[in-house]
C-alpha positions as CSV (number, residue, x, y, z in Angstrom):
1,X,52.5,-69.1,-20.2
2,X,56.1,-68.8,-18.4
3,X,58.4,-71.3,-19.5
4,X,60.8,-72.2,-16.9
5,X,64.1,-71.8,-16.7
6,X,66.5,-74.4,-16.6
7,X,70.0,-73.3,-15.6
8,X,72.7,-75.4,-15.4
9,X,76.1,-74.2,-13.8
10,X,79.6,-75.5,-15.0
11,X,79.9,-77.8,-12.0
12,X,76.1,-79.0,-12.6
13,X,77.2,-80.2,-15.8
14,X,81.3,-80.7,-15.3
15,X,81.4,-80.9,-11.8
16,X,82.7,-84.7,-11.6
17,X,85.0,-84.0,-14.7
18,X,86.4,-80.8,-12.9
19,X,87.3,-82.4,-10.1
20,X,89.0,-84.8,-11.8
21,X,91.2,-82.9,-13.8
22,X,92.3,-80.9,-10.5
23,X,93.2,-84.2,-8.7
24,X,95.5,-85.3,-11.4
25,X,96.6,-81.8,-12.1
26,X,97.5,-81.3,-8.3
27,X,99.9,-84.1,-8.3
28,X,103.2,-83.6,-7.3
29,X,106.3,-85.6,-8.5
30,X,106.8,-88.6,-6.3
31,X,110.4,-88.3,-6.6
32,X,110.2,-84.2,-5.1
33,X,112.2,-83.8,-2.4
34,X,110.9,-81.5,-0.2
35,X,107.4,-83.3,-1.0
36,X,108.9,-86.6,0.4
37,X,110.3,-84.6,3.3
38,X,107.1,-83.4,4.4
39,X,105.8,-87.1,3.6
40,X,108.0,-88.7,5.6
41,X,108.6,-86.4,8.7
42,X,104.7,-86.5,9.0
43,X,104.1,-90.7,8.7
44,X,107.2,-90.7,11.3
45,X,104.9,-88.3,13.9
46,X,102.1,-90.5,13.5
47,X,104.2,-93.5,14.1
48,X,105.6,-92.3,17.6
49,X,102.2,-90.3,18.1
50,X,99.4,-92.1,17.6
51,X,97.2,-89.1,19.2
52,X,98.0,-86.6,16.5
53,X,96.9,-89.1,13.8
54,X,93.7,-90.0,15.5
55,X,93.0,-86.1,15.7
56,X,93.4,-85.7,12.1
57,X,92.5,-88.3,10.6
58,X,89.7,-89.8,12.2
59,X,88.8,-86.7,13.7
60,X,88.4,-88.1,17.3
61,X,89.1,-85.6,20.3
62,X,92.1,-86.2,22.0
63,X,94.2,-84.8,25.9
64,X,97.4,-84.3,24.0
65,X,100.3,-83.3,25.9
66,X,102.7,-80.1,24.9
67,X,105.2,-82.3,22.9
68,X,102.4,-83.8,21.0
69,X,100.6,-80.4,20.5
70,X,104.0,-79.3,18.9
71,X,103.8,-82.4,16.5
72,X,100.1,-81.2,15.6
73,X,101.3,-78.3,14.1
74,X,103.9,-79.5,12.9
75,X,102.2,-82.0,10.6
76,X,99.2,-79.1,9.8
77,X,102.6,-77.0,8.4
78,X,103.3,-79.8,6.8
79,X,100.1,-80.6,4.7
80,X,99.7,-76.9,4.5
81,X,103.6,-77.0,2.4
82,X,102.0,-80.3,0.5
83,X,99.0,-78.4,-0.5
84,X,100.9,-75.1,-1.6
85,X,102.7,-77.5,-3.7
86,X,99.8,-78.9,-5.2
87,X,98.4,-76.0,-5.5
88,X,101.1,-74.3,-7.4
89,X,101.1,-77.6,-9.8
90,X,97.3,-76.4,-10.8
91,X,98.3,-73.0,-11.8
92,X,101.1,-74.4,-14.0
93,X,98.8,-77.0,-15.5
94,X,96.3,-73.8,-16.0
95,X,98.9,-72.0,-18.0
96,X,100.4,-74.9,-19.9
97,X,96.6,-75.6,-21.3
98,X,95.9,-71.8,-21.9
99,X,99.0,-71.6,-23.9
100,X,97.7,-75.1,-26.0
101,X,94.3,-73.6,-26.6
102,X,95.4,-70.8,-27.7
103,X,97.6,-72.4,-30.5
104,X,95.0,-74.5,-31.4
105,X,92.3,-71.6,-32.2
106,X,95.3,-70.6,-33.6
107,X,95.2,-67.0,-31.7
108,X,99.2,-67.8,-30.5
109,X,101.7,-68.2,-32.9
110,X,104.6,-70.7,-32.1
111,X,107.8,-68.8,-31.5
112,X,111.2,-69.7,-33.8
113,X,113.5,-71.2,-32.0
């Protein structure tokens, strides 16, 4: 008699957990200026046009005009900057924890100072 098989992944089990960890690990200081750049030239396109936001953001089709096309991208360069950012905070968290595991199954010796 076969016995099945019951496989779990790492996001079957972690999944949730995971995806937490990366949201807090992705965030970038409030305070970051070129983070609040790209914040702020974005939420002042969307004030002045309304268009790009509704194509993003609620994903509705829009006629948008060559000046408003030009805003699109800008804001989609913008996000794309914002998630590089994020991204690169990730890694950093990665390399930070590697380091602290390490030490602690003590395969990483401090360094004198």
């Amino acid at each position: 008699m076969k016995q099945d098989l019951k496989i779990q992944t790492f996001f079957d089990k972690f999944g949730s957990e995971f995806l937490g960890y990366l949201d807090s690990a992705g965030k970038v200081d409030s305070n970051d200026v070129r983070y609040r750049e790209y914040l702020n030239e974005t939420a002042a396109i969307y004030e002045k046009y309304s268009k790009v936001r509704n194509v993003l953001d609620l994903k509705e089709p829009q006629c948008l005009t060559a000046e408003e096309c030009e805003k699109l991208l800008t804001v989609i360069d913008d996000r794309e900057a914002m998630e590089s950012m994020e991204r690169e905070n990730i890694y950093f968290q990665g390399c930070a924890d590697s380091i602290a595991y390490l030490r602690k199954l003590k395969m990483l010796k401090d360094q004198p100072d």
